[in-house]
Structures are given as C-alpha cells and as structure tokens.
CHARMM-style PDB file with segment names, atoms N, HN, CA, C and O in Angstrom:
ATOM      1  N   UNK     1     -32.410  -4.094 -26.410  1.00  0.00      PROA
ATOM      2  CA  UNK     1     -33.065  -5.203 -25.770  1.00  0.00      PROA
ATOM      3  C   UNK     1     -34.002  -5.923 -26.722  1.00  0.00      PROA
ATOM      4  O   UNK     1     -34.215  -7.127 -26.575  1.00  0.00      PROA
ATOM      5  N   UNK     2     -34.557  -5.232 -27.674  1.00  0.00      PROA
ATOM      6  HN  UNK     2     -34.385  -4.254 -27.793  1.00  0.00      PROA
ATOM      7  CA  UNK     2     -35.519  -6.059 -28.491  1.00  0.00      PROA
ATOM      8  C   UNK     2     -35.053  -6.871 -29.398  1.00  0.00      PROA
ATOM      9  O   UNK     2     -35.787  -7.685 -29.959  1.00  0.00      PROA
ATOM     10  N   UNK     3     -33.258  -6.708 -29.762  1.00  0.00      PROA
ATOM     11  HN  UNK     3     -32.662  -6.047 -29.306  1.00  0.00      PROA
ATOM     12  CA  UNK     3     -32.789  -7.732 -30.493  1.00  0.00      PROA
ATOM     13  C   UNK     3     -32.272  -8.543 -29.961  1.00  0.00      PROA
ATOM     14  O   UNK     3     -31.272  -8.861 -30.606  1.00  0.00      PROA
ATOM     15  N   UNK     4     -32.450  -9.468 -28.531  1.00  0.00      PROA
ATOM     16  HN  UNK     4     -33.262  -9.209 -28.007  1.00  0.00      PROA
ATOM     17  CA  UNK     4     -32.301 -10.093 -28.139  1.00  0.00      PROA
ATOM     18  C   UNK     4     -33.713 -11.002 -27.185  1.00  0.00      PROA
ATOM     19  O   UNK     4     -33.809 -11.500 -26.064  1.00  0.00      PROA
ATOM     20  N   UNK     5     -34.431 -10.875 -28.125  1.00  0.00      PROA
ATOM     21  HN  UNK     5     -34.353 -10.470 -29.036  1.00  0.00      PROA
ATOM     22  CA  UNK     5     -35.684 -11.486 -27.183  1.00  0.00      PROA
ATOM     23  C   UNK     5     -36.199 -13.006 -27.906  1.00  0.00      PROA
ATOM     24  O   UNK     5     -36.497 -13.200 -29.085  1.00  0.00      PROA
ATOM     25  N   UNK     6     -36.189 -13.770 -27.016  1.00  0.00      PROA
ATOM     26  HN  UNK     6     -35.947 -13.613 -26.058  1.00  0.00      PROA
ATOM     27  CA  UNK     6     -36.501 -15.316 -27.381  1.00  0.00      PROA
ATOM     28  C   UNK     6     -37.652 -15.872 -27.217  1.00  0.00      PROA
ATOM     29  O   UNK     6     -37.969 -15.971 -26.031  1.00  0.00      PROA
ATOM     30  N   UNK     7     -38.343 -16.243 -27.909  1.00  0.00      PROA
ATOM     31  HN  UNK     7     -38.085 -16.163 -28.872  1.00  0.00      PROA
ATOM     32  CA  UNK     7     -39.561 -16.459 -28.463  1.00  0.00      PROA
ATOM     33  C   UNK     7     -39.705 -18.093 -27.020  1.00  0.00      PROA
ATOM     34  O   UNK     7     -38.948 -18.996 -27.378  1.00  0.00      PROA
ATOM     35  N   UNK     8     -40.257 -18.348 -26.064  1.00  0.00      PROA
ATOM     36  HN  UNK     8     -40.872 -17.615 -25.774  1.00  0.00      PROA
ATOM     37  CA  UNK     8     -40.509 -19.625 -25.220  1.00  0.00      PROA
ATOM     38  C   UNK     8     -42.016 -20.067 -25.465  1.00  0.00      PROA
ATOM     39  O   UNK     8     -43.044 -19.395 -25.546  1.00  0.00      PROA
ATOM     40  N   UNK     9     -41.745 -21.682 -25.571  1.00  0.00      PROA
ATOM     41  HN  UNK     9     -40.910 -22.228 -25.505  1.00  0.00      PROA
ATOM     42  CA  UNK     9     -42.990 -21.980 -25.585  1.00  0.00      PROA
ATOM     43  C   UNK     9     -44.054 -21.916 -24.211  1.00  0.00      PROA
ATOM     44  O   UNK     9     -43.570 -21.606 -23.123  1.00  0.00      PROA
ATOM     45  N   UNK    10     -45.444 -22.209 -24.325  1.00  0.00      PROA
ATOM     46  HN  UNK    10     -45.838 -22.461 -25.209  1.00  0.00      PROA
ATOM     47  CA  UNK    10     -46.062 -22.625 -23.035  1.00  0.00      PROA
ATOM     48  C   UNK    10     -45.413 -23.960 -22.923  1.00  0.00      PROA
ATOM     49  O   UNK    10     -44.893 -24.755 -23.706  1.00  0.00      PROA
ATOM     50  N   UNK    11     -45.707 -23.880 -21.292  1.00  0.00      PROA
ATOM     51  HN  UNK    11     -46.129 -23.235 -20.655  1.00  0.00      PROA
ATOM     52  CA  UNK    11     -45.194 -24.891 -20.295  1.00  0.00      PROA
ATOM     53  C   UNK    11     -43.480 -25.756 -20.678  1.00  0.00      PROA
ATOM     54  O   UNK    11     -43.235 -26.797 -20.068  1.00  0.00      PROA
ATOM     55  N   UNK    12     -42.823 -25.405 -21.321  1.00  0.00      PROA
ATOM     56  HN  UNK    12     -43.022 -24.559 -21.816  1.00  0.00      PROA
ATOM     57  CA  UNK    12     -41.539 -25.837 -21.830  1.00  0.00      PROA
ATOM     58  C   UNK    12     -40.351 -25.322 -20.826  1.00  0.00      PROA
ATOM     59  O   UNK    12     -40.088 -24.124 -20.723  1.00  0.00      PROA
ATOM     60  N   UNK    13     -39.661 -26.339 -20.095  1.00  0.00      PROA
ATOM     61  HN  UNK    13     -39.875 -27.312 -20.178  1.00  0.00      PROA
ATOM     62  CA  UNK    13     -38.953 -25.726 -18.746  1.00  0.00      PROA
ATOM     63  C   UNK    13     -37.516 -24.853 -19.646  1.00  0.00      PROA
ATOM     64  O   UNK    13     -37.312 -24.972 -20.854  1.00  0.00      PROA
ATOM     65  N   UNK    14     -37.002 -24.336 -19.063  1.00  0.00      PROA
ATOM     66  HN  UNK    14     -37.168 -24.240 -18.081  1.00  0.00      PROA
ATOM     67  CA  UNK    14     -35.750 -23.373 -19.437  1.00  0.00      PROA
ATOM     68  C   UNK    14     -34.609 -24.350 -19.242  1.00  0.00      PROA
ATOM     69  O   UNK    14     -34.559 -25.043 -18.226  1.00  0.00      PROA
ATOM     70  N   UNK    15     -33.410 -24.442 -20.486  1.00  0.00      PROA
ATOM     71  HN  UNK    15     -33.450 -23.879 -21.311  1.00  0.00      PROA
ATOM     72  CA  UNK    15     -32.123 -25.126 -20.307  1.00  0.00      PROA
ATOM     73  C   UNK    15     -31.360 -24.767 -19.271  1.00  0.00      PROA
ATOM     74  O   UNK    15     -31.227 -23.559 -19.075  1.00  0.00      PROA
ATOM     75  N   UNK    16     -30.853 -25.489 -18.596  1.00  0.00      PROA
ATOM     76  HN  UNK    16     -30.961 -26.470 -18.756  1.00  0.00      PROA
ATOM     77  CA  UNK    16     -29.810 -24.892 -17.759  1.00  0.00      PROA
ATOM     78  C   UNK    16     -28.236 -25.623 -17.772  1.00  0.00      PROA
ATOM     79  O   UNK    16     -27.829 -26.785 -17.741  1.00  0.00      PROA
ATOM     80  N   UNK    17     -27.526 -24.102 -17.842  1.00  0.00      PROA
ATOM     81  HN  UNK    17     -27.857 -23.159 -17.867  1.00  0.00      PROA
ATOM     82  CA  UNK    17     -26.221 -24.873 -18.245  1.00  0.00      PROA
ATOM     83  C   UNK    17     -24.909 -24.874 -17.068  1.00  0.00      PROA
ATOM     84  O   UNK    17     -24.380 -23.967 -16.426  1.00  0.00      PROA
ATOM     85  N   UNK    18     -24.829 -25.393 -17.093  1.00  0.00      PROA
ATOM     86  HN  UNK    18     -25.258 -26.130 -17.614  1.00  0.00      PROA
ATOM     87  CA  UNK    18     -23.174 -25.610 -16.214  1.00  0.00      PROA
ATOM     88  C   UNK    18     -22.174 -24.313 -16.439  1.00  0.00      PROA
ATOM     89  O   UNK    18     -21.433 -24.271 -17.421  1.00  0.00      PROA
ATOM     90  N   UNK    19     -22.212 -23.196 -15.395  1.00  0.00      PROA
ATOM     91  HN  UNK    19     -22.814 -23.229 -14.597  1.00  0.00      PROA
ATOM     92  CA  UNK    19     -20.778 -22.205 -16.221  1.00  0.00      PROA
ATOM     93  C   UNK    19     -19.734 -22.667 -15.361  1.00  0.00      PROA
ATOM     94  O   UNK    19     -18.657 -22.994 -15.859  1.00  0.00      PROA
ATOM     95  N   UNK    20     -19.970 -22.750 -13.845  1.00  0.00      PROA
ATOM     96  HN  UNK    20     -20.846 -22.484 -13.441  1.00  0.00      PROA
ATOM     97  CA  UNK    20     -18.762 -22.722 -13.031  1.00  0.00      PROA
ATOM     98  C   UNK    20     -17.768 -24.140 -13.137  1.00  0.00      PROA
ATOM     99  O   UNK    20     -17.934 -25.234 -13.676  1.00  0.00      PROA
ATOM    100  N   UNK    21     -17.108 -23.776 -12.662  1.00  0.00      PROA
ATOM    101  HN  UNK    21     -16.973 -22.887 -12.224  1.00  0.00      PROA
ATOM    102  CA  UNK    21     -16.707 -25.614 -12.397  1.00  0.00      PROA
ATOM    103  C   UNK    21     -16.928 -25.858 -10.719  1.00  0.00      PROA
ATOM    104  O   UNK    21     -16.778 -25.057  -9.796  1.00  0.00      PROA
ATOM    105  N   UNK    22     -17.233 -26.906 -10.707  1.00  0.00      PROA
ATOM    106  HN  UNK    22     -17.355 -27.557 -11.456  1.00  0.00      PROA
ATOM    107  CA  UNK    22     -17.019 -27.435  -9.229  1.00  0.00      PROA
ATOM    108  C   UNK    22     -16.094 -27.525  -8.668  1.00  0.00      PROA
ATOM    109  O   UNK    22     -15.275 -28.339  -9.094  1.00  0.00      PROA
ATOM    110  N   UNK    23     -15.767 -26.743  -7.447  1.00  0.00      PROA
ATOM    111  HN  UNK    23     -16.432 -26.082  -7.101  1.00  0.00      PROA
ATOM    112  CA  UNK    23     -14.536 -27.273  -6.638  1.00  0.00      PROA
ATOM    113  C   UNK    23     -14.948 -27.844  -5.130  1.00  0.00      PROA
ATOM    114  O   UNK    23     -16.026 -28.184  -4.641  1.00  0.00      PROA
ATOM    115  N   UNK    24     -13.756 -27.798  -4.687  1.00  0.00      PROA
ATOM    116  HN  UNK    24     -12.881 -27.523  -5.085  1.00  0.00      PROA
ATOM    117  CA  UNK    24     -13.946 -28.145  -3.353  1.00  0.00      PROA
ATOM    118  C   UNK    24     -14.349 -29.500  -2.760  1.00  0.00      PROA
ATOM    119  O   UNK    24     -14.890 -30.069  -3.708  1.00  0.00      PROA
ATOM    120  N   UNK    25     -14.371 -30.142  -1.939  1.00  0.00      PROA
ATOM    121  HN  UNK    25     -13.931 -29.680  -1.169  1.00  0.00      PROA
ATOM    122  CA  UNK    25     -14.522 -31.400  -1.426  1.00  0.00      PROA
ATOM    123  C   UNK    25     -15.498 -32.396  -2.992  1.00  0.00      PROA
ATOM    124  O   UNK    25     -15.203 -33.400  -3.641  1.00  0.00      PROA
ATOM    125  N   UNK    26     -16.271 -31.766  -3.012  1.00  0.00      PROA
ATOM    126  HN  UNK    26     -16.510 -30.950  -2.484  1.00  0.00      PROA
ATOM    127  CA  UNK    26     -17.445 -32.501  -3.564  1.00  0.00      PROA
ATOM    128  C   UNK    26     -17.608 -32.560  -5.335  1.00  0.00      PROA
ATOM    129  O   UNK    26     -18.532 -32.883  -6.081  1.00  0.00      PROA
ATOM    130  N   UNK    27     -16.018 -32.006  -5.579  1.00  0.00      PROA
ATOM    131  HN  UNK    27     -15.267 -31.744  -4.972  1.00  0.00      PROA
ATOM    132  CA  UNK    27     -16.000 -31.751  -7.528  1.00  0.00      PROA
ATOM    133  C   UNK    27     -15.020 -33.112  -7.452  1.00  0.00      PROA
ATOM    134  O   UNK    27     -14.148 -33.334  -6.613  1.00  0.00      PROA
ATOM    135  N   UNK    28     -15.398 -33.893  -8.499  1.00  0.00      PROA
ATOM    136  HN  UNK    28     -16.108 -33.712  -9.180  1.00  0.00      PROA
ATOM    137  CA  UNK    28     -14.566 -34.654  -9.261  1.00  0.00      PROA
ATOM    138  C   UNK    28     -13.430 -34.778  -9.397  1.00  0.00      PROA
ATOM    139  O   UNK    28     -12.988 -33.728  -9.863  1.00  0.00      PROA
ATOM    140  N   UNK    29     -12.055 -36.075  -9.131  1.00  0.00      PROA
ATOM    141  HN  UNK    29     -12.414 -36.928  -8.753  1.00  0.00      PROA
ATOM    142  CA  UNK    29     -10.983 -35.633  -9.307  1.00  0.00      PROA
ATOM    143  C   UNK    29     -10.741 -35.594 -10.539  1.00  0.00      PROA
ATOM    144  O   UNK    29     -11.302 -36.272 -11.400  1.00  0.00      PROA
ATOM    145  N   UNK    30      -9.437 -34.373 -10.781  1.00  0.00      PROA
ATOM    146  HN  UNK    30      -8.981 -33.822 -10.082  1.00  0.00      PROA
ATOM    147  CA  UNK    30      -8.647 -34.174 -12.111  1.00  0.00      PROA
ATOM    148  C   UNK    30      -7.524 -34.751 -12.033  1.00  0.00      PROA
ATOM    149  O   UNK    30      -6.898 -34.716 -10.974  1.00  0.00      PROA
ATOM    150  N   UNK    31      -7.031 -35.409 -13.156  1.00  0.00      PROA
ATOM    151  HN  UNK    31      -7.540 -35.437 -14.017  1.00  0.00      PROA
ATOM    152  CA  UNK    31      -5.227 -36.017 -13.175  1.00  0.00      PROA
ATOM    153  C   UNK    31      -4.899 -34.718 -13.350  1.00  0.00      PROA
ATOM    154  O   UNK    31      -5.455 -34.247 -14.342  1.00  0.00      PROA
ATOM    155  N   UNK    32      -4.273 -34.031 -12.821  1.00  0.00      PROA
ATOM    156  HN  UNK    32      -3.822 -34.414 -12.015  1.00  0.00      PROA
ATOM    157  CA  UNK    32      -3.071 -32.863 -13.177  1.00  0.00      PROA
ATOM    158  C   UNK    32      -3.352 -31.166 -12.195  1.00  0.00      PROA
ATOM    159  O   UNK    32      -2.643 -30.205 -11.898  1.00  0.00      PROA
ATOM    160  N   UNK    33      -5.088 -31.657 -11.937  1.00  0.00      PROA
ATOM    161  HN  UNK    33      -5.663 -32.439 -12.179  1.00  0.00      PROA
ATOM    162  CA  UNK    33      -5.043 -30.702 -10.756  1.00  0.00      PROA
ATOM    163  C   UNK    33      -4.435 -30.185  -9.223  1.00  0.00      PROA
ATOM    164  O   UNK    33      -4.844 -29.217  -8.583  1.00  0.00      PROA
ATOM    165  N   UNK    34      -3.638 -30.872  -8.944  1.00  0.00      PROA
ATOM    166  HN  UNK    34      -3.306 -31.659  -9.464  1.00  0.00      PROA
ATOM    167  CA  UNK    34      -2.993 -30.563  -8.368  1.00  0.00      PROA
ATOM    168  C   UNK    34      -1.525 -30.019  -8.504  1.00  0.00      PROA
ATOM    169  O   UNK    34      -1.046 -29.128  -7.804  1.00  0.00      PROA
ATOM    170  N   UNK    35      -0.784 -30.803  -9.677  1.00  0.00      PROA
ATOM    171  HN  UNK    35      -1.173 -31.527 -10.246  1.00  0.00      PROA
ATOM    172  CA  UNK    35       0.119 -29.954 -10.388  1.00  0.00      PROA
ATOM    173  C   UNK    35       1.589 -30.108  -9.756  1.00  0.00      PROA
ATOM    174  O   UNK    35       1.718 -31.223  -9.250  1.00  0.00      PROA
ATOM    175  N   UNK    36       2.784 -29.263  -9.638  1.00  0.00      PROA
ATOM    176  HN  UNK    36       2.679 -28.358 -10.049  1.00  0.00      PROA
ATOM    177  CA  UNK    36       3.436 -29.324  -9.133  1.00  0.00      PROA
ATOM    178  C   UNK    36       3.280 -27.824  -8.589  1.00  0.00      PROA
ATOM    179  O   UNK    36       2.569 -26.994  -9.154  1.00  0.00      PROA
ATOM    180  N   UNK    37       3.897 -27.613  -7.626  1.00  0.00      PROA
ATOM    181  HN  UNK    37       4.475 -28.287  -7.167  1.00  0.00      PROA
ATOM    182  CA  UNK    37       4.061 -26.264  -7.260  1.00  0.00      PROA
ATOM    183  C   UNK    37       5.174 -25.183  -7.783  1.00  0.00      PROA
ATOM    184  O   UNK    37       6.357 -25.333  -8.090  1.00  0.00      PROA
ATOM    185  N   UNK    38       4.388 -24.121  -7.764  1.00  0.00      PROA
ATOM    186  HN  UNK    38       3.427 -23.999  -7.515  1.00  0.00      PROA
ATOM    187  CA  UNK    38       5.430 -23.008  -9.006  1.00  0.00      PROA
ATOM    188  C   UNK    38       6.721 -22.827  -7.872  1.00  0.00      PROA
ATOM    189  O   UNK    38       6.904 -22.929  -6.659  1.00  0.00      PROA
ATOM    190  N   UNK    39       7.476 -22.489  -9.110  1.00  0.00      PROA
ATOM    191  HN  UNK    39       7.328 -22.406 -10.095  1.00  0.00      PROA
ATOM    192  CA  UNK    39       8.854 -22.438  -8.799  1.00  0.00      PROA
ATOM    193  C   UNK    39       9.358 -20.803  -8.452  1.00  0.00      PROA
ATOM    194  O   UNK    39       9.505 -19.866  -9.237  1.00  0.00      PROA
ATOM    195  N   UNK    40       9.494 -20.840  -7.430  1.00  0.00      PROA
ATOM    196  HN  UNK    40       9.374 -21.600  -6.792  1.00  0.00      PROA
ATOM    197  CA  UNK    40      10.048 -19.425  -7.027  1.00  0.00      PROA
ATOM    198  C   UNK    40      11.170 -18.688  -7.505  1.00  0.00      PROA
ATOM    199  O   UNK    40      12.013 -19.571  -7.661  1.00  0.00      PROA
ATOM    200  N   UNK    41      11.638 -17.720  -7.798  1.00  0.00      PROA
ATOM    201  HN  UNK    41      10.953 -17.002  -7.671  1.00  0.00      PROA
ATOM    202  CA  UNK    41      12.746 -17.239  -8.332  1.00  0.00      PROA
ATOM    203  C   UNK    41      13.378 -16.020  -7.737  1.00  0.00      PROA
ATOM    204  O   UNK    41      12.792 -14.944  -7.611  1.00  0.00      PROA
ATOM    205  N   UNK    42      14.958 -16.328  -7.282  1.00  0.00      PROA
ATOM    206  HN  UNK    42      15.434 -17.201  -7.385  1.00  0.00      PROA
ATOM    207  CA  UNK    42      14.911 -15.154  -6.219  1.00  0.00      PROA
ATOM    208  C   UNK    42      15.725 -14.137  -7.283  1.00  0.00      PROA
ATOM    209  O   UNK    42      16.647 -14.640  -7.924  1.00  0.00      PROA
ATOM    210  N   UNK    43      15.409 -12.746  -7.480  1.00  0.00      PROA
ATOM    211  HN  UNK    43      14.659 -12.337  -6.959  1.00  0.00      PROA
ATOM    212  CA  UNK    43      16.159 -12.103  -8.508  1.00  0.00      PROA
ATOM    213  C   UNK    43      17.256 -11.294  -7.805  1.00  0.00      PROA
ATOM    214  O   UNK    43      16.977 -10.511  -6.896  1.00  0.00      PROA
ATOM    215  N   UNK    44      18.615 -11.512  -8.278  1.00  0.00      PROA
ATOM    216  HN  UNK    44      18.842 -12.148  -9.016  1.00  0.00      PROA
ATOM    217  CA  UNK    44      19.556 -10.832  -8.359  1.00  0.00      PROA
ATOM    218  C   UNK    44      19.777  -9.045  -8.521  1.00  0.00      PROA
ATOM    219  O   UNK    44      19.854  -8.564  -9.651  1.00  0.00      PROA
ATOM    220  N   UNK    45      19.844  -8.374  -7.583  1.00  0.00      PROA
ATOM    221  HN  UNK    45      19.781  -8.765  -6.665  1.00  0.00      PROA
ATOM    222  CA  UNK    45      20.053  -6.953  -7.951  1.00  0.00      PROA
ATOM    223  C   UNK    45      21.507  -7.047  -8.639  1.00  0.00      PROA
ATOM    224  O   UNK    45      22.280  -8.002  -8.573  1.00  0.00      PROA
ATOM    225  N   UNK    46      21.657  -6.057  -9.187  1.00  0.00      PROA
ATOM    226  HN  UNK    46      21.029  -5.281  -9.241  1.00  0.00      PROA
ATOM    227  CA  UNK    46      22.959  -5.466  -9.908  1.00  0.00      PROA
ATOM    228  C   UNK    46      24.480  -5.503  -8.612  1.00  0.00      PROA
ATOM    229  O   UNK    46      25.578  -6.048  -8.505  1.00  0.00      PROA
ATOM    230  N   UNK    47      23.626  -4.566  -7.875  1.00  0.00      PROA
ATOM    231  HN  UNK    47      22.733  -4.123  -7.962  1.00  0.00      PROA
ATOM    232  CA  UNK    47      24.666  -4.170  -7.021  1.00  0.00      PROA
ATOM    233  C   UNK    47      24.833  -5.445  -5.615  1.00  0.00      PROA
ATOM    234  O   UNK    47      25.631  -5.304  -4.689  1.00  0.00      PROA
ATOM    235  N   UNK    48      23.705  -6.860  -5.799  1.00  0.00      PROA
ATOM    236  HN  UNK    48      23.057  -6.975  -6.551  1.00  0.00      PROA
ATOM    237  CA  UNK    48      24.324  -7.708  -4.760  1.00  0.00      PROA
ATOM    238  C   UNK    48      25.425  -8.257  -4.885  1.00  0.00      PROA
ATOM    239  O   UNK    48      26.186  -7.939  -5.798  1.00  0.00      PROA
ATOM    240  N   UNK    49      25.784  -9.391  -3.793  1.00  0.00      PROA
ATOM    241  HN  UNK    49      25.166  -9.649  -3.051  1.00  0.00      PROA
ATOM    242  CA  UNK    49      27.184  -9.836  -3.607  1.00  0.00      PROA
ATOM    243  C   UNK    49      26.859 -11.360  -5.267  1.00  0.00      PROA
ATOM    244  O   UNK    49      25.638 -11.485  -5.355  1.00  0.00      PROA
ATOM    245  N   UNK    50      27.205 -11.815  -5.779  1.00  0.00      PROA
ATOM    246  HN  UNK    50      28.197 -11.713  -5.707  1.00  0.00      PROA
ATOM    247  CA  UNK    50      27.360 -12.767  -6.103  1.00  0.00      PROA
ATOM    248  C   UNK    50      26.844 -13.980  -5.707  1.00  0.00      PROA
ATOM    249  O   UNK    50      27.054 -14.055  -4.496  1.00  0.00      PROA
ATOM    250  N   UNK    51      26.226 -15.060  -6.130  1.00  0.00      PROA
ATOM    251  HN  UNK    51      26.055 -14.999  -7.113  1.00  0.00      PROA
ATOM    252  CA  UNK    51      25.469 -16.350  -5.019  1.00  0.00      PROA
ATOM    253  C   UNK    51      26.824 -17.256  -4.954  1.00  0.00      PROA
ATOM    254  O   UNK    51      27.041 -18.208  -4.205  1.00  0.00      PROA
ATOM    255  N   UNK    52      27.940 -16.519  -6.258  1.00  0.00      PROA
ATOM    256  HN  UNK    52      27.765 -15.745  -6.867  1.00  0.00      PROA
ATOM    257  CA  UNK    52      28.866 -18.186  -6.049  1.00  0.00      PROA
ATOM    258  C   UNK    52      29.994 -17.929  -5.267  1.00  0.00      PROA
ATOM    259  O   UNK    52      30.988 -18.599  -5.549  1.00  0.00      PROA
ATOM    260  N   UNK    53      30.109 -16.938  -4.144  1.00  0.00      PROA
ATOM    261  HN  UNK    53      29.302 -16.394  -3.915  1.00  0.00      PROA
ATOM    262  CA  UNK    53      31.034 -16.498  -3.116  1.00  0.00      PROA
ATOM    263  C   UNK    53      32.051 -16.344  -3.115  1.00  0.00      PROA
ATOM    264  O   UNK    53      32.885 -16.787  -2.325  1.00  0.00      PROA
ATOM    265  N   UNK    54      32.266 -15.301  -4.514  1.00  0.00      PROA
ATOM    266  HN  UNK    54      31.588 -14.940  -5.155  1.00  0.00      PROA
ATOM    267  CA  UNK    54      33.157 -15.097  -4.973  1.00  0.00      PROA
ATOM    268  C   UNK    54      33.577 -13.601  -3.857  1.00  0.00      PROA
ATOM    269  O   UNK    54      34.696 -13.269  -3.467  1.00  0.00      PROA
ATOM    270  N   UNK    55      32.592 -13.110  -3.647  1.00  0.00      PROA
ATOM    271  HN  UNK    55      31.682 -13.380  -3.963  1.00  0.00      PROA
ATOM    272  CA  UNK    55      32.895 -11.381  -2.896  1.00  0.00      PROA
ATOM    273  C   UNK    55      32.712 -10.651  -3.530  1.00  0.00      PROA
ATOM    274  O   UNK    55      32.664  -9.500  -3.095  1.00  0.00      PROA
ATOM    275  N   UNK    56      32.448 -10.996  -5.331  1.00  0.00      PROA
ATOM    276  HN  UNK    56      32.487 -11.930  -5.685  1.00  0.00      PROA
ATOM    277  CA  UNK    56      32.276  -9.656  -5.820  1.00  0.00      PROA
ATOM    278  C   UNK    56      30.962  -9.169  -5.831  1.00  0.00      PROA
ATOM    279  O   UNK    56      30.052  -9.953  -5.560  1.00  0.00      PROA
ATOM    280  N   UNK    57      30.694  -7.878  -6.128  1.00  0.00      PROA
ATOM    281  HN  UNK    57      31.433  -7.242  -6.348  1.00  0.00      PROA
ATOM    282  CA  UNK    57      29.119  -7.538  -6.634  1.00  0.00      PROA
ATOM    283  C   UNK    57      28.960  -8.583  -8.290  1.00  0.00      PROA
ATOM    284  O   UNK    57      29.694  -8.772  -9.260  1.00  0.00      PROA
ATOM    285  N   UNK    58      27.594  -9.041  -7.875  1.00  0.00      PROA
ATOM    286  HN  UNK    58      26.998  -8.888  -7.087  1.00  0.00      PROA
ATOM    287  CA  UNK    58      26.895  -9.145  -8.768  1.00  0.00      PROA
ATOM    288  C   UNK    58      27.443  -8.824 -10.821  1.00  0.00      PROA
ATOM    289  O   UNK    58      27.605  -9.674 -11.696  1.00  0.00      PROA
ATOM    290  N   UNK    59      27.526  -7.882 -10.874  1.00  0.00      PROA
ATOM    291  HN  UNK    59      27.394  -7.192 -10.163  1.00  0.00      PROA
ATOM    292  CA  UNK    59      28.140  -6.971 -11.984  1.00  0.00      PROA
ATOM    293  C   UNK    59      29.217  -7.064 -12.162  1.00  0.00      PROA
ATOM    294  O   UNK    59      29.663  -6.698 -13.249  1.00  0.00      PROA
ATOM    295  N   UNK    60      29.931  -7.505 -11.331  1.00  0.00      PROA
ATOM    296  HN  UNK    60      29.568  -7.802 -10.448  1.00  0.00      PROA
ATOM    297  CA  UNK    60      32.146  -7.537 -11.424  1.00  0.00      PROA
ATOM    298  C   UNK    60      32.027  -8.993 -11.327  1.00  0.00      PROA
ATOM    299  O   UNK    60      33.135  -9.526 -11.264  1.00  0.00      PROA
ATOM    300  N   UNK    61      31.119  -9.744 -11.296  1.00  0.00      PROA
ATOM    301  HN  UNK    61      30.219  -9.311 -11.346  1.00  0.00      PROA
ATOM    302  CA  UNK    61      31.908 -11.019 -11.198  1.00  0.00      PROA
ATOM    303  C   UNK    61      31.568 -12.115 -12.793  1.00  0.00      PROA
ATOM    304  O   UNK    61      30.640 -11.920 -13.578  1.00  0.00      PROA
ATOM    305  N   UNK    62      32.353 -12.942 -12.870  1.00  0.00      PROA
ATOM    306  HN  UNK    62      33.107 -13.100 -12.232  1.00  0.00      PROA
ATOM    307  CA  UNK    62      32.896 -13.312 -14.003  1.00  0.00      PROA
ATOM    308  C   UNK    62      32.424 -15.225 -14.223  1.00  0.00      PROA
ATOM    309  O   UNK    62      32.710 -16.025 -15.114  1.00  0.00      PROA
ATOM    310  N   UNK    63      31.597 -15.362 -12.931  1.00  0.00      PROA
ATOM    311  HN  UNK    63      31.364 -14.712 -12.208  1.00  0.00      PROA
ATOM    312  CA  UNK    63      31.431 -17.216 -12.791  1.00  0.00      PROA
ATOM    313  C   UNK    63      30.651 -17.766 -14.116  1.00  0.00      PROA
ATOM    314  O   UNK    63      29.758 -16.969 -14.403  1.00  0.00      PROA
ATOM    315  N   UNK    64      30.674 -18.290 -14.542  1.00  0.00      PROA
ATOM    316  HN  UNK    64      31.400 -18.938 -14.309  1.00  0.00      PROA
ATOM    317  CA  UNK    64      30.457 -19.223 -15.136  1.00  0.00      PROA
ATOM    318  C   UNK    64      28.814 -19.777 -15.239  1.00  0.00      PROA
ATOM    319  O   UNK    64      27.953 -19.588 -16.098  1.00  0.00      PROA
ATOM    320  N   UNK    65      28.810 -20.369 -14.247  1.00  0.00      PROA
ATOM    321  HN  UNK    65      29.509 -20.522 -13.549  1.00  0.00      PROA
ATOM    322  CA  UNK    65      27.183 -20.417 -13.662  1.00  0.00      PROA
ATOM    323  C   UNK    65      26.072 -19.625 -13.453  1.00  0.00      PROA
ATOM    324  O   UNK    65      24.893 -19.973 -13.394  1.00  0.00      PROA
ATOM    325  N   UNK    66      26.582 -18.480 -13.343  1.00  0.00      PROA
ATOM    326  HN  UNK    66      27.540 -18.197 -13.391  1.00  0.00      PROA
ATOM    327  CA  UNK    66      25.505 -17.278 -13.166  1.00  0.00      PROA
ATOM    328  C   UNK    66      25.571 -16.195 -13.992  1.00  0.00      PROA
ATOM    329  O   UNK    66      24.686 -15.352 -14.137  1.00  0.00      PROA
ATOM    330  N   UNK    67      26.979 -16.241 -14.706  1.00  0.00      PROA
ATOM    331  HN  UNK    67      27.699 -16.926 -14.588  1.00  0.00      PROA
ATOM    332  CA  UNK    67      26.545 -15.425 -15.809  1.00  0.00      PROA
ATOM    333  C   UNK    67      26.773 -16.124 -17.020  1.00  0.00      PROA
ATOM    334  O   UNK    67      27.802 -15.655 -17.504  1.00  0.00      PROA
ATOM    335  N   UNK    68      26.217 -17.208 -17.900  1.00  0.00      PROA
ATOM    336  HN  UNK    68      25.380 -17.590 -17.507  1.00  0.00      PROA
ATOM    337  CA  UNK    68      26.768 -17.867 -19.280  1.00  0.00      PROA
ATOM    338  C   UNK    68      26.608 -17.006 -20.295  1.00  0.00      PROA
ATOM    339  O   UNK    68      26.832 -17.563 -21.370  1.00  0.00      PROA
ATOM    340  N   UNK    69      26.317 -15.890 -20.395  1.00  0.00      PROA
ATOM    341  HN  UNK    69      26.135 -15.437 -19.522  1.00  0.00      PROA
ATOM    342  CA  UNK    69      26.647 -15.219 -21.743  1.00  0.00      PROA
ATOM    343  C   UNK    69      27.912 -14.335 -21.873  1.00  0.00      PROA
ATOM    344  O   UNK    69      27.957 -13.390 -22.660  1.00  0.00      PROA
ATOM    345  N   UNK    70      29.023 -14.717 -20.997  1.00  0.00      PROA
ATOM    346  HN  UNK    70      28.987 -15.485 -20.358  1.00  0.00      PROA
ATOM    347  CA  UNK    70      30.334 -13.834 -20.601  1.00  0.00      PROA
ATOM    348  C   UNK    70      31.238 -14.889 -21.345  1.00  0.00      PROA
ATOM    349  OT1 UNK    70      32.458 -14.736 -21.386  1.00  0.00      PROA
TER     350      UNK     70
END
C-alpha cells in the first residue's frame, strides 16, 4: 500500500473519470449498435437423416451442398 500513495493538494477537487459506458434510454446513439442479429447454426449429428432428403444418414450421404469436400 505505501507504493501506491498520492501525494493531494489542499482544497484541489479529485478527477473523475468515465469507466462505464452509458446504456439504456438515456446513452447516446451508436451507428452499428444495434448490429445485425447473430446467426444461428443448427449442427448436424453424424448419425442424422441428411437436410437434402436424400434418406440417408448424415455420414452415407454424398450431396453436394452439404458435404463440398467429397
């Protein structure tokens, strides 16, 4: 604690700084705060059916679209 002690003058008021940001009704608008909304991603198990209705599982099927590294 003693290497952190700051020498204040008499009568000299204390800085005060801004940490938070303002939100809510009464903060400033931002261009980009609102954003687009994140994109959901539904993940594929191994053993589901395929999305391109083919019938196969997931793993046996061969489309094009859902699997491009085949």
């Amino acid at each position: 604690m003693l290497l952190t002690i700051e020498i204040r003058q008499q009568n000299a008021e204390p800085k005060r700084e801004q940490i938070a940001k303002p939100t809510g009704e009464g903060a400033p608008n931002q261009a980009g705060a609102k954003g687009a909304a994140p994109v959901r991603v539904t993940k594929i198990g191994r053993n589901d059916p395929c999305p391109c209705g083919s019938g196969l599982k997931w793993k046996k099927c061969t489309c094009k679209e859902y699997h491009p590294d085949l």
